[in-house]
C-alpha positions, 0 to 999 in steps of 0.5 A, spaced: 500 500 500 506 505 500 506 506 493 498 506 492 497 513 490 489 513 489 485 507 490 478 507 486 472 502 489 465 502 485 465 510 484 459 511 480 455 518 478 448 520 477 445 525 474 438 527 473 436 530 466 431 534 463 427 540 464 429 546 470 424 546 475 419 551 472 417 558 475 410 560 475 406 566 476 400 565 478 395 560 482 392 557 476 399 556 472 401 553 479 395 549 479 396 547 471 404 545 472 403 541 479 397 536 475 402 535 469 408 533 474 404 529 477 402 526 470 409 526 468 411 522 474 406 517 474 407 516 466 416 516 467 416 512 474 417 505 471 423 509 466 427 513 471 434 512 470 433 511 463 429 517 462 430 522 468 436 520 470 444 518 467 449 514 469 455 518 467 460 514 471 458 508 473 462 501 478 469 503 476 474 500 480 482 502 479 489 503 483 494 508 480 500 507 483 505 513 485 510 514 480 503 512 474 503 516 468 495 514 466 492 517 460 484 515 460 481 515 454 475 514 450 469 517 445 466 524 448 461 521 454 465 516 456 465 518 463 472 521 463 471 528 465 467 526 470 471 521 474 476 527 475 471 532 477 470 526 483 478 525 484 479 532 484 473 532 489 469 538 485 464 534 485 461 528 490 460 521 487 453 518 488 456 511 490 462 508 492 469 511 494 476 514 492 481 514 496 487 519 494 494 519 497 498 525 496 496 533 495 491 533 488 493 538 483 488 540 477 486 543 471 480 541 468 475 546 465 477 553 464 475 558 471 475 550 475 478 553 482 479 561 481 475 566 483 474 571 478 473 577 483 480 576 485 487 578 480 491 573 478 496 574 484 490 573 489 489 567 485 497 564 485 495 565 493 489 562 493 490 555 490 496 554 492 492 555 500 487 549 497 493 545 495 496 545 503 502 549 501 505 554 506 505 562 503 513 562 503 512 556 499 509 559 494 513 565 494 519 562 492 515 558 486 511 565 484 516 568 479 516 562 476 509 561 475 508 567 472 514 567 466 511 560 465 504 563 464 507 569 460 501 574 463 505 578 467 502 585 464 495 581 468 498 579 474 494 583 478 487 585 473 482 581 476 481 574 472 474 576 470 477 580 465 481 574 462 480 571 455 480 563 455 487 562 454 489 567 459 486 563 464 489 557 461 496 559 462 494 561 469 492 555 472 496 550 468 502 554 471 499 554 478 498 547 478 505 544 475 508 549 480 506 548 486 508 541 486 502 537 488 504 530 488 498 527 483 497 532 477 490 531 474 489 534 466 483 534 462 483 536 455 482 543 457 490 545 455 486 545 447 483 551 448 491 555 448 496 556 443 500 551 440 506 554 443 503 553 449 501 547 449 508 544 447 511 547 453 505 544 457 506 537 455 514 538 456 511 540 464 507 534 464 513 530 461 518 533 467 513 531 473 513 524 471 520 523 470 520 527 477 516 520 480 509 524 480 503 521 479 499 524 472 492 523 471 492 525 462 485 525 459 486 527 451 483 526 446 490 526 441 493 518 442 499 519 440 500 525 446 497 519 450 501 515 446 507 518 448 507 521 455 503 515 459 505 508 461 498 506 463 491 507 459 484 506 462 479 507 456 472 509 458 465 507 454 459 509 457 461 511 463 466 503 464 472 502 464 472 497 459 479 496 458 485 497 462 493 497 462 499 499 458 498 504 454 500 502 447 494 494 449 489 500 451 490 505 445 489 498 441 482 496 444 480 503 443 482 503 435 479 497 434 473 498 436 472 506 433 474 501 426 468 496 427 463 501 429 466 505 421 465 499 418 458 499 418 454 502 411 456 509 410 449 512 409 446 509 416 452 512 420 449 516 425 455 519 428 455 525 423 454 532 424 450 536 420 444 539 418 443 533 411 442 538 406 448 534 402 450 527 406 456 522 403 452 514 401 459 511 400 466 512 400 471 507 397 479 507 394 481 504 387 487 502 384 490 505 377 487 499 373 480 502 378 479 496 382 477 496 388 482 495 394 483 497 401 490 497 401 495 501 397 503 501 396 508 507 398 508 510 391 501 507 388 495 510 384 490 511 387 483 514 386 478 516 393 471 516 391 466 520 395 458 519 393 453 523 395 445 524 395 441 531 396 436 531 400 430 533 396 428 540 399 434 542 399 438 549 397 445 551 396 449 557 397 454 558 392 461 556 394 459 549 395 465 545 398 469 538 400 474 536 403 477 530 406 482 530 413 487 524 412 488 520 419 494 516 421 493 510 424 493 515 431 487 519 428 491 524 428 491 529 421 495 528 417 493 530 410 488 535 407 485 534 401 480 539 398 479 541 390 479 548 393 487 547 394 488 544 386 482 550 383 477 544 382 469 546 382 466 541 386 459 544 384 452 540 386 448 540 379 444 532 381 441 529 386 446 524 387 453 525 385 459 522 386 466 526 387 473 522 386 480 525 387 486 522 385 494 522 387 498 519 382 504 516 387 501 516 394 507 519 398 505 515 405 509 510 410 506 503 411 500 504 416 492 504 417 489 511 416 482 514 415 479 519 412 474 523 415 470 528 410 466 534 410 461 537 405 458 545 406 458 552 404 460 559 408 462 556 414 456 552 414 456 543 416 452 539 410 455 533 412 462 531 417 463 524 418 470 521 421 473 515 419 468 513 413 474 511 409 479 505 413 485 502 408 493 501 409 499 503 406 504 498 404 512 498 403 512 500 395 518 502 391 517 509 392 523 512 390 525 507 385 531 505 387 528 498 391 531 502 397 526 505 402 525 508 410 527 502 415 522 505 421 517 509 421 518 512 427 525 514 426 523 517 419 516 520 419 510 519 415 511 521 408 516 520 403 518 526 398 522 525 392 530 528 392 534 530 388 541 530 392 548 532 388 555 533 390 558 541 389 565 544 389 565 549 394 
C-alpha cells in the first residue's frame, strides 16, 4: 500500500436530466404545472434512470500507483471528465469511494478553482492555500509561475477580465508549480496556443520523470501515446479496458474501426444539418479496382458519393474536403479541390466526387479519412473515419531502397534530388 497513490472502489455518478424546475406566476399556472408533474411522474416512474436520470460514471474500480503516468481515454461521454471532477473532489460521487494519497493538483475546465473577483496574484495565493502549501512556499515558486504563464502585464487585473487562454496559462502554471504530488489534466490545455501547449506537455513530461503521479485525459493518442505508461479507456461511463498504454490505445482503435465499418449512409455519428450527406466512400487502384490497401508510391483514386436531400438549397461556394488520419487519428493530410482550383459544384441529386494522387507519398500504416461537405462556414455533412485502408512498403523512390522505421523517419516520403558541389 506505500506506493498506492489513489485507490478507486465502485465510484459511480448520477445525474438527473431534463427540464429546470419551472417558475410560475400565478395560482392557476401553479395549479396547471403541479397536475402535469404529477402526470409526468406517474407516466416516467417505471423509466427513471433511463429517462430522468444518467449514469455518467458508473462501478469503476482502479489503483494508480505513485510514480503512474495514466492517460484515460475514450469517445466524448465516456465518463472521463467526470471521474476527475470526483478525484479532484469538485464534485461528490453518488456511490462508492476514492481514496487519494498525496496533495491533488488540477486543471480541468477553464475558471475550475479561481475566483474571478480576485487578480491573478490573489489567485497564485489562493490555490496554492487549497493545495496545503505554506505562503513562503509559494513565494519562492511565484516568479516562476508567472514567466511560465507569460501574463505578467495581468498579474494583478482581476481574472474576470481574462480571455480563455489567459486563464489557461494561469492555472496550468499554478498547478505544475506548486508541486502537488498527483497532477490531474483534462483536455482543457486545447483551448491555448500551440506554443503553449508544447511547453505544457514538456511540464507534464518533467513531473513524471520527477516520480509524480499524472492523471492525462486527451483526446490526441499519440500525446497519450507518448507521455503515459498506463491507459484506462472509458465507454459509457466503464472502464472497459485497462493497462499499458500502447494494449489500451489498441482496444480503443479497434473498436472506433468496427463501429466505421458499418454502411456509410446509416452512420449516425455525423454532424450536420443533411442538406448534402456522403452514401459511400471507397479507394481504387490505377487499373480502378477496388482495394483497401495501397503501396508507398501507388495510384490511387478516393471516391466520395453523395445524395441531396430533396428540399434542399445551396449557397454558392459549395465545398469538400477530406482530413487524412494516421493510424493515431491524428491529421495528417488535407485534401480539398479548393487547394488544386477544382469546382466541386452540386448540379444532381446524387453525385459522386473522386480525387486522385498519382504516387501516394505515405509510410506503411492504417489511416482514415474523415470528410466534410458545406458552404460559408456552414456543416452539410462531417463524418470521421468513413474511409479505413493501409499503406504498404512500395518502391517509392525507385531505387528498391526505402525508410527502415517509421518512427525514426516520419510519415511521408518526398522525392530528392541530392548532388555533390565544389565549394
Amino acid at each position: 500500500m506505500s506506493d498506492l497513490a489513489i485507490r478507486i472502489e465502485g465510484l459511480s455518478k448520477q445525474y438527473r436530466i431534463g427540464l429546470a424546475k419551472q417558475r410560475y406566476d400565478t395560482l392557476g399556472e401553479q395549479l396547471v404545472g403541479g397536475l402535469k408533474s404529477l402526470i409526468q411522474r406517474n407516466g416516467n416512474s417505471r423509466r427513471s434512470g433511463g429517462i430522468d436520470t444518467i449514469w455518467a460514471v458508473k462501478d469503476v474500480s482502479f489503483d494508480v500507483h505513485k510514480g503512474d503516468v495514466v492517460g484515460i481515454i475514450g469517445r466524448n461521454g465516456a465518463g472521463k471528465s467526470t471521474l476527475l471532477k470526483i478525484l479532484s473532489r469538485i464534485t461528490e460521487p453518488t456511490e462508492g469511494w476514492a481514496d487519494i494519497h498525496g496533495r491533488v493538483g488540477s486543471l480541468l475546465e477553464v475558471g475550475t478553482g479561481f475566483n474571478g473577483e480576485l487578480t491573478g496574484r490573489e489567485n497564485i495565493y489562493l490555490n496554492g492555500a487549497i493545495l496545503g502549501m505554506k505562503r513562503a512556499e509559494i513565494d519562492r515558486k511565484f516568479d516562476e509561475i508567472v514567466a511560465f504563464s507569460e501574463i505578467e502585464k495581468f498579474i494583478d487585473t482581476p481574472v474576470k477580465r481574462y480571455s480563455s487562454g489567459m486563464y489557461v496559462r494561469l492555472a496550468f502554471a499554478v498547478a505544475a508549480h506548486l508541486e502537488p504530488e498527483i497532477l490531474i489534466v483534462d483536455e482543457v490545455l486545447a483551448v491555448g496556443d500551440v506554443g503553449f501547449q508544447k511547453k505544457c506537455l514538456g511540464k507534464i513530461g518533467d513531473a513524471a520523470k520527477e516520480g509524480r503521479t499524472v492523471l492525462f485525459v486527451s483526446h490526441n493518442l499519440r500525446t497519450v501515446m507518448t507521455l503515459c505508461t498506463r491507459g484506462v479507456l472509458m465507454e459509457g461511463g466503464r472502464v472497459e479496458s485497462i493497462g499499458a498504454v500502447d494494449d489500451v490505445l489498441r482496444v480503443y482503435l479497434a473498436g472506433i474501426e468496427g463501429q466505421q465499418q458499418t454502411n456509410l449512409a446509416k452512420r449516425v455519428d455525423r454532424k450536420g444539418d443533411g442538406r448534402i450527406r456522403f452514401t459511400d466512400c471507397w479507394m481504387e487502384n490505377r487499373a480502378g479496382e477496388r482495394v483497401s490497401a495501397v503501396r508507398s508510391g501507388d495510384a490511387v483514386t478516393f471516391y466520395f458519393e453523395y445524395a441531396c436531400r430533396s428540399d434542399s438549397v445551396f449557397p454558392s461556394g459549395v465545398n469538400i474536403g477530406t482530413i487524412l488520419n494516421d493510424g493515431l487519428g491524428q491529421p495528417i493530410l488535407s485534401l480539398s479541390p479548393y487547394y488544386s482550383g477544382g469546382d466541386p459544384a452540386v448540379e444532381r441529386p446524387v453525385g459522386c466526387w473522386s480525387c486522385t494522387i498519382e504516387k501516394i507519398p505515405l509510410m506503411p500504416d492504417r489511416y482514415s479519412l474523415e470528410l466534410w461537405c458545406g458552404a460559408n462556414g456552414q456543416d452539410f455533412d462531417h463524418i470521421a473515419g468513413a474511409l479505413i485502408f493501409d499503406v504498404t512498403q512500395g518502391d517509392f523512390y525507385g531505387t528498391g531502397k526505402f525508410p527502415r522505421n517509421r518512427e525514426k523517419s516520419g510519415t511521408y516520403l518526398v522525392r530528392q534530388d541530392w548532388r555533390e558541389m565544389s565549394l
